[in-house]
Every structure is written in C-alpha cells, then in structure tokens.
N, C-alpha and C positions, 0 to 999 in steps of 0.2 A: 605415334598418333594417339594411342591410348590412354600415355601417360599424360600427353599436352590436355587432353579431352576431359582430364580425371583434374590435373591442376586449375585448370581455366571454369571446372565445373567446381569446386572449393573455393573456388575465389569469388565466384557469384555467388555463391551460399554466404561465405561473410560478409558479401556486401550487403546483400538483400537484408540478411539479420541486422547488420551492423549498424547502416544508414538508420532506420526505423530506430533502432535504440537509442541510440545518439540523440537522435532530435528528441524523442521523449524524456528522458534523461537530463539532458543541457537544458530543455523547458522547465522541468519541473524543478533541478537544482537551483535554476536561475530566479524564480522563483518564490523558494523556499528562503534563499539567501537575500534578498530583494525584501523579503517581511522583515530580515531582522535587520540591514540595511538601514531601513525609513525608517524604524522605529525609532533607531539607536539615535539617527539626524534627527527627528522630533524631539528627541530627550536631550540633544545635545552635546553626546560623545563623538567624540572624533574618531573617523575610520579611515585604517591604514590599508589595508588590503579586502579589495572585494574579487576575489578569484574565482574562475571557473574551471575546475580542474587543480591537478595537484603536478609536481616538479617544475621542472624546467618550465619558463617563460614564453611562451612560443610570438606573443602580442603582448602590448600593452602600453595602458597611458595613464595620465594627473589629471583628476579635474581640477576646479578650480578649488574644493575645499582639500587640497593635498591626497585625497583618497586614490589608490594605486590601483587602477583597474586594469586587470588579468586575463590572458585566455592559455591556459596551462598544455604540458605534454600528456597530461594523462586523464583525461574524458571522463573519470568517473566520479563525480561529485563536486563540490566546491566549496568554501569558508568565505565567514568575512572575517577578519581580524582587525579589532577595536585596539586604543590605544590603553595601555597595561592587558594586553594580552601577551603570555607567552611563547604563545601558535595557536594554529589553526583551531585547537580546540577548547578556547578559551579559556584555558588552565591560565588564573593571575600569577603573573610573573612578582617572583620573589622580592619582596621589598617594593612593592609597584607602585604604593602610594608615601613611601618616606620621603621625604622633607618635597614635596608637594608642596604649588602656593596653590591657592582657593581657587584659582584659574583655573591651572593644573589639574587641578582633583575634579573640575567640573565638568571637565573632559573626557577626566580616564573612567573608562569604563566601572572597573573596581571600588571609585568614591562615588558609584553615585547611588542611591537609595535604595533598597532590595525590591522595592517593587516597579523600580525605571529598569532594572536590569530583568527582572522576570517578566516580564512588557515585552521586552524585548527580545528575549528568547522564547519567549513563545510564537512570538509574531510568526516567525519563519511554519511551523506545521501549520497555524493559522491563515497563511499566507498558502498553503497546499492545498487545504480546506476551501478557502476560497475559490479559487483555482479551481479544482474539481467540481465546484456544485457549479461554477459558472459553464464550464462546458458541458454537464449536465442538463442543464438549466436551456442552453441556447442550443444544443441538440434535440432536446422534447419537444421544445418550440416552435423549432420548424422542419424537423421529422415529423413531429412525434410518433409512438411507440406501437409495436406490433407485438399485441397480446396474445397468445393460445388460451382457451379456454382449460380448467381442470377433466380434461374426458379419459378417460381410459381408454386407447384403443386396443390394447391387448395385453395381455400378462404373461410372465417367463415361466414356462412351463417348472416345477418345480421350488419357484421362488416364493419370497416370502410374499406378496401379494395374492397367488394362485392360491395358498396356506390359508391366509388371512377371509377370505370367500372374497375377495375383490374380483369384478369380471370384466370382460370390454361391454363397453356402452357406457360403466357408470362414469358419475362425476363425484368428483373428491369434494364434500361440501364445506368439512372440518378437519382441519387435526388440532386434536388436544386445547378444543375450543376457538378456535383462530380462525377467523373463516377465510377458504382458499378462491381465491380471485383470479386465481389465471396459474398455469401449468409450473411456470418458475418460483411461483408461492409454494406450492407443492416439495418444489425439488429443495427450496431454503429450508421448509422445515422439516426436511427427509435428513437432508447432506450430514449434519452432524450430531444426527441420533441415534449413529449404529449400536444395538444393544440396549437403548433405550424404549419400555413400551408408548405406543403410540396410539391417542384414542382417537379414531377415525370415524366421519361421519360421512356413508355417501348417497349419494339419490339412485335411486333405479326403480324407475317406470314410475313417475311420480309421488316415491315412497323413499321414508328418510330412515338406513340404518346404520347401527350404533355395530363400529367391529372395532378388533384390537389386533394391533400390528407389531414387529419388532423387528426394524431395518439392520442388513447385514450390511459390513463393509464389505466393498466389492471393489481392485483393480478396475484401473479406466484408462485407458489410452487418450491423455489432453492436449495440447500447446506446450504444456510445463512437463510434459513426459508422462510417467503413469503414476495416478495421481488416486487414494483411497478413498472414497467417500460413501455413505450408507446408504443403500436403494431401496427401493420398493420391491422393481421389480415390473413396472406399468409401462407401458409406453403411450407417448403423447400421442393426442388425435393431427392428424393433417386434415381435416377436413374441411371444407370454405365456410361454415357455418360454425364451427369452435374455433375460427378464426375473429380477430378483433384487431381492429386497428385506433388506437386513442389518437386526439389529439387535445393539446391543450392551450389553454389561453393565459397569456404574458408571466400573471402569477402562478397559476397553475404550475405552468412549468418551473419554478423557481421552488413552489413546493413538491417534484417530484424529484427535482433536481437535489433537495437539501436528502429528501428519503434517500435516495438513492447511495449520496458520499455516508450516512449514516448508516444503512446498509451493508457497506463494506464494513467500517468501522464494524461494525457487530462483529460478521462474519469472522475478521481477525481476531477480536476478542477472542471468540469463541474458536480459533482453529488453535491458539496457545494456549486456551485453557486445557483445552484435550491434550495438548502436547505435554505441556505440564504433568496433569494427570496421569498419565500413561496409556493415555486410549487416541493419542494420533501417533504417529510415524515419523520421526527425525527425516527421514531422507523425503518429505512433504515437500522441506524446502529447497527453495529453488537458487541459484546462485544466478551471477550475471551472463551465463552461456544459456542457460535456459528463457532467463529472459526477455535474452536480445534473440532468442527461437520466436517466442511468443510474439515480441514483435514486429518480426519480419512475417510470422505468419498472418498476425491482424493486420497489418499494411496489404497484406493483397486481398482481404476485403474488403479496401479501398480508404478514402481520405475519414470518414468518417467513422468507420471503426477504429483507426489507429488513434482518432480524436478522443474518443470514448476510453480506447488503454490506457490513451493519456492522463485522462480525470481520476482512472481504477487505480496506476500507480502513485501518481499527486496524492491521491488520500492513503493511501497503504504505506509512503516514505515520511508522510507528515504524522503517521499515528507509532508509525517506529521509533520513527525521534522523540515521539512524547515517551517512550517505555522508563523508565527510572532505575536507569545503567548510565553513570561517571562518562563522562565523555558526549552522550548523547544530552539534546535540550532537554529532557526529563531527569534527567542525572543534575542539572544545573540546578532546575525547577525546585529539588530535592534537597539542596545546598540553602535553597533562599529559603524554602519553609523552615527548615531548623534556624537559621540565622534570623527570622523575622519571629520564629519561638523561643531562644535564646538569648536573644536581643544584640547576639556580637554572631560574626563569624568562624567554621571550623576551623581547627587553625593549621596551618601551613602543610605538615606534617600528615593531619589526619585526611585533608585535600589529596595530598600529592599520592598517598597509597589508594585511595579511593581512584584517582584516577590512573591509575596503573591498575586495579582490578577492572575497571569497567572497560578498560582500551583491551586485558587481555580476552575478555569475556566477548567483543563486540571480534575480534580476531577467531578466537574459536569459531563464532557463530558462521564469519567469512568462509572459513576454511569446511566447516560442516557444509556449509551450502554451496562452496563451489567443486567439492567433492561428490558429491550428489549429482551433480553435471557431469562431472568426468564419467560418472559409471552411467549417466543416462547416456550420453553419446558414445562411450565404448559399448553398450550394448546394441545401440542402433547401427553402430559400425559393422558388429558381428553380427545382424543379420534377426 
C-alpha cells in the first residue's frame, strides 16, 4: 500500500506540474510562432510547416494555402518552416534560390528583401511582447493591484540593515535617488545589488535621512528552488494602513501593463549581465523541471495567477530569442544587419559554422539548466 501511495502520489505531482506548464507553454509558443506566421503571409512567403511541438506527428492538417499544420509528440516548443528553409531552424537550404523563376523567389523566403525577412522574425518575440502586456494590461484592469507600502516592520538582527541604522517604523523614501513607492520597489532595487553601495533615504518621525547600505547575497528558498538575491535584511509591514490597493482606468492599465513586460525585460538584462560578470551563479538557471514546479505552484493560486506566469514567461522566451546566438531570431536578426551592411549575404559556409556554434551553445545552455534541476530535486528528495 505504501508503494501504490508513494506511485499514485508521483503521478499527481506530474500532473499537477505538468498540466499548468503545458498550457503555458503551448500558449505562448503558439504565439510566438503565429507572429512570424502573419508576417511571413503579409510579405508573401509561402509556409510549409506551422508546428507545435517537435517529432512524430501526433495531428494534423492543409489549409487552403498548402501550409501543414501540426500538433507534435513532444510539447516543448514549436517552428514555423517557410519555403527554402532547411528545418526548423531556418538555416537556408543549399542552393535554395538557384534557377528560381521570379514566382519562385517571391515565395521563398531566402529571395525576399532583408528587411521582409527581419520583419518577420522578429515578429514572433514581438508577438510575445504583445501577448504579455495584453494580459498585463486586462489583469490591472479588472483586478487591479495590491500595493504594500515601503515600511519597515523589522530588521534581521545582525543584517546589513540593523548595520546600516535602518529600524522598524521607518519608510524607505529613496535609494540611490529613485523614489520607493511601494515594498516590491524596494525589493527590485535591493535584488541585484549585492555588493553594491546603496544610497538610502528614509523617513522617521516626520524626518528625512541620508544612510548608506550594502546588500548581501542571501539563499532563499523560491518556486525555482533556491534562488540568490541581495537583501537588506527589513521585513515588509502587514499593516491595513501600508496597505493599498490601486486600480486603474482602460489606459492606465495598458500603461502599467507595458511597465510591467518591461520590467521583466530589465530584470533579465540585468540577472546575465551579473552572470556574465561573475557576480550571479550559473545554477540561477532554471530548466524545464523547475518550471513546470513553478507552474504548478502558481496554478494553485488560482486561474489568475497562472495568467500572470503566463505574461512573465511570454516576455522572458520572447527576450531569449532576441539574445544574438545562430539558431535563435537574434542570431537571424545578426545575419540581416551584416548582409544589409555588406550589401550581399554571409556565405554559405561562414552560415553553416555559425550555426552549428550557436545550436552548440543553445544545447549547453539546456543541459546546464536542466542539470540544475536534477540537483534541485535530488536534494529535495534527500530531505
């Protein structure tokens, strides 16, 4: 009975994770590939395959412009594939436009203009973008938003805020000239300062002062596993009076909605610039076990939360694809700015290595972050 208890308890764990990612996932790949889709029929090339998922065929059908639509065996991700493409990944196929009639070439993807084809691959993160500020946008709307005010309710004995003279009562007014509007303002411009000084401005008893801070990285037990980010060291107020609840009006929301997918954006900027550098932590990232954790965890927050993941990962996959790595739409993007400064294309050769480093580069990346899972769940295993 133990073992059926222990199997039957596994298997609701992947569901619960699994269901949630999926549908996040399949929305936002569907999508992403839907931006460059439409474009590609605006400009006029012909598409052979719009799939969702990769292998084996599991569905599918023609519509009437010959385009082969797909629902694949394997749930993670999807392509569209134009006519002179090689595969999935848009690599042109050798010799794609030789002996071509004017038809022909008006079709294939590879004859047509450098700036129809970068149109067109952009569209797709564009299309993620989208996507996210819109459920941004129509969640503020008719939620809208539960503010904490910047208060300190207490400090960690020994931290660097207790250090710094920060006490309970105060409010955080400034850092580093910025003014703090609410508790999660606070935490964005704490999260990726560790080590950096911080000039702090706060109130106490109707009095404004000027202190200096220097956020340490600190372990945190998240959704993504344990996750490094720089503290203070304060703890937020719960109190019904540094409570706020906004709401906003049609545009409003649409501009809180745009803050918000730019927002992320930043914050990614800024967690590879650190990585980069050597002051974030490789195993940060998260692979597809961790996120389909996260997802299952926001889903029992309910329809709206998981709505909200939805828009956080749409803009996190649409700014990935922009990175300018061979195989990714910024790797493409990279190809058209040199060919429209050059006035011809890389040629064949210098293509085809280029994208065989960035396929190996975009593999290592997998393999680092789905490693990083593995040892987050064999540790959560051990206890």
């Amino acid at each position: 009975m133990e073992l059926l208890s222990m199997i039957g308890g596994t298997l609701w764990t992947a569901i619960s994770y699994g269901v949630p990612f999926l549908f996040v996932l399949t929305v936002v790949v569907f999508i992403h590939e839907l931006g460059h889709f439409q474009v590609a029929r605006w400009c006029g090339v012909a598409i052979e395959t719009f799939s969702i998922g990769f292998g084996r065929e599991l569905v599918g059908w023609n519509d009437r412009h010959g385009t082969r639509w797909r629902i694949a065996a394997i749930p993670l991700g999807g392509y569209v594939k134009f006519e002179g493409d090689e595969n999935a990944a848009s690599k042109p196929a050798a010799g794609a436009l030789d002996g071509l009639s004017a038809d022909q070439r008006a079709r294939n993807f590879h004859g047509q203009p450098v700036w129809k084809r970068a149109a067109i691959v952009v569209a797709g993160p564009v299309a993620n973008f989208i996507l996210a500020i819109a459920i941004f946008s129509v969640v503020f709307g008719l939620e809208g938003r539960q503010v904490t005010l910047p208060y300190v309710a207490g400090v960690i004995q020994g931290g660097v805020a207790e250090k710094a003279g920060i006490k309970a009562g105060d409010r955080i007014d400034a850092i580093n000239g910025v003014a703090m509007e609410s508790f999660n303002d606070l935490i964005r411009a704490v999260s990726g300062a560790a080590g950096d000084r911080l000039d702090i401005r706060i109130e106490r008893d109707g009095r404004l002062i000027d202190i200096v801070a220097v956020p340490e990285q600190v372990a945190q037990q998240t959704s993504l596993g344990i996750q490094r980010r720089a503290m203070l060291g304060v703890r937020k107020s719960d109190l019904p009076e540094h409570q706020r609840h906004e709401t906003f009006s049609p545009l409003g929301a649409v501009r809180a909605g745009i803050a918000q997918n730019n927002l992320i954006i930043e914050q990614t900027l800024a967690f590879f610039g650190r990585l980069f550098t050597g002051r974030e932590h490789v195993d940060q990232i998260s692979g597809i076990g961790r996120i389909a954790q996260a997802s299952g965890e926001t889903a029992k927050a309910g329809f709206v939360a998981l709505v909200m993941w939805l828009g956080y990962i749409s803009t996190s996959i649409g700014l990935l694809n922009l990175m300018p790595i061979p195989v990714l739409d910024g790797g493409h993007l990279v190809f058209y700015t040199l060919e429209a400064i050059r006035g011809r294309p890389l040629s064949e050769r210098v293509q085809e290595y280029t994208f065989r480093f960035g396929l190996a580069i975009v593999l290592m990346l997998m393999i680092v972050a789905n490693w990083n899972d593995v040892v987050h769940f064999a540790s959560r295993a051990a206890g």
